[in-house]
C-alpha positions in Angstrom: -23.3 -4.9 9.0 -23.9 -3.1 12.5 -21.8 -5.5 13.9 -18.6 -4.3 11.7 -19.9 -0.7 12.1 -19.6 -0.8 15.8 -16.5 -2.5 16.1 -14.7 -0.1 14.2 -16.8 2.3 16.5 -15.1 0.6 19.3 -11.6 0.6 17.8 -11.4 4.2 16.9 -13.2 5.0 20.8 -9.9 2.8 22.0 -7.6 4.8 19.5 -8.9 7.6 21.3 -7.6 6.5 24.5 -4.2 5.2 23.3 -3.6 8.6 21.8 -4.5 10.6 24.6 -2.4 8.5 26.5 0.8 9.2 25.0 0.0 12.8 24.4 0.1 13.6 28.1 3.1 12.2 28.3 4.4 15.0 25.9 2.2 17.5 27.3 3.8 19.7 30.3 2.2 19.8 33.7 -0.8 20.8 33.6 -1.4 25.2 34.3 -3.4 28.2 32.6 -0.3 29.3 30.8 0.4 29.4 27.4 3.0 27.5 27.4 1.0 24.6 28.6 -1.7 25.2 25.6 0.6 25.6 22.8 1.8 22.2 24.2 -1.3 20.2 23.8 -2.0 21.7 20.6 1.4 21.0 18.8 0.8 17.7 20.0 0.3 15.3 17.1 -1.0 12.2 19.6 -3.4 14.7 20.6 -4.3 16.2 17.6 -4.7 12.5 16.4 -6.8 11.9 19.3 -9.3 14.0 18.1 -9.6 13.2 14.4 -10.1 9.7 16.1 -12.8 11.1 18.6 -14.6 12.9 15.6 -14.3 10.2 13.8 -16.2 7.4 16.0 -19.1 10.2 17.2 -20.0 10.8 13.2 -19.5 6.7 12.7 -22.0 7.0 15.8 -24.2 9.0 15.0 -25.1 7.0 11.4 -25.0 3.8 13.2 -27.9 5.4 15.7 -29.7 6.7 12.9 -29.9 2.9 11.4 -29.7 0.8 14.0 -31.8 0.5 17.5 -29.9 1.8 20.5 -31.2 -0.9 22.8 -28.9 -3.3 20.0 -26.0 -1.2 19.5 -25.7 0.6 22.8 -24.1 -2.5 24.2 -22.0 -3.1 21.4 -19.9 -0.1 22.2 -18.6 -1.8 25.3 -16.1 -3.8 23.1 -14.4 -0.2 23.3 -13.7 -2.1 26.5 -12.1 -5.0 25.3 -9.9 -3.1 22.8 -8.6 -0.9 25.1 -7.4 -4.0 27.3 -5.4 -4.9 24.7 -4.2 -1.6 23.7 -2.9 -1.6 27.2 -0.7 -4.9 26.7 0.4 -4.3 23.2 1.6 -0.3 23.5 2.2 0.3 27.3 3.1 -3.3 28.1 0.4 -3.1 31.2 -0.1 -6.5 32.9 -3.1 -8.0 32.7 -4.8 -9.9 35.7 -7.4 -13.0 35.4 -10.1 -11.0 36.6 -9.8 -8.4 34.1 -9.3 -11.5 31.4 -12.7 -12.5 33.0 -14.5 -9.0 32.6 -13.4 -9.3 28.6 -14.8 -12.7 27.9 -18.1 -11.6 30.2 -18.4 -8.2 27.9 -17.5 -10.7 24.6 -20.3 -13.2 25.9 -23.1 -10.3 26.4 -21.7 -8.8 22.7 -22.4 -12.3 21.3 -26.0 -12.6 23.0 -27.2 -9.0 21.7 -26.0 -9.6 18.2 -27.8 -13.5 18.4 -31.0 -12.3 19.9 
């Protein structure tokens, strides 16, 4: 169970990212103004953003409660390996052999926590 828990964990932290991704790309540059403001918080990627945020730091903190850090700490670094492919799929972002390396490393390290 604490392995599903934390990987939707790590795919709402990566739906974090994604979303506050494209909602700079709507917000204007950035200044104390209030025109600036009432753009990030009209935003809907951004506004999404942080249901997303609140979302994973409540599914967090049960899975903390429940679980031993030193187990599920780790387990959040899929986070990493989500995002990675976040990047390909919705910003079409190339992808180099030594990041394809980091992802199977983190997948490996993932696999020995949750066999241990």
């Amino acid at each position: 169970m604490v392995v599903i828990l934390s990987i939707i964990q790590s795919l709402l932290l990566a739906g974090v990212q994604v979303l506050l991704k494209v909602s700079v790309g709507r917000m204007l540059p950035f200044a104390w103004t209030a025109d600036f403001f009432r753009s990030v918080f009209v935003n809907v990627p951004f506004i999404g953003c942080g249901v997303c945020f609140g979302s994973s730091c409540i599914l967090w903190l049960y899975i903390l409660k429940h679980y031993p850090l030193s187990d599920v700490y780790p387990l959040m670094s899929l986070s990493y390996v989500f995002g990675m492919f976040a990047s390909m799929i919705f910003f079409g972002e190339p992808v180099g052999l030594t990041k394809w390396v980091g992802v199977i490393l983190i997948m490996f390290g993932c696999y020995f926590i949750i066999k241990q």
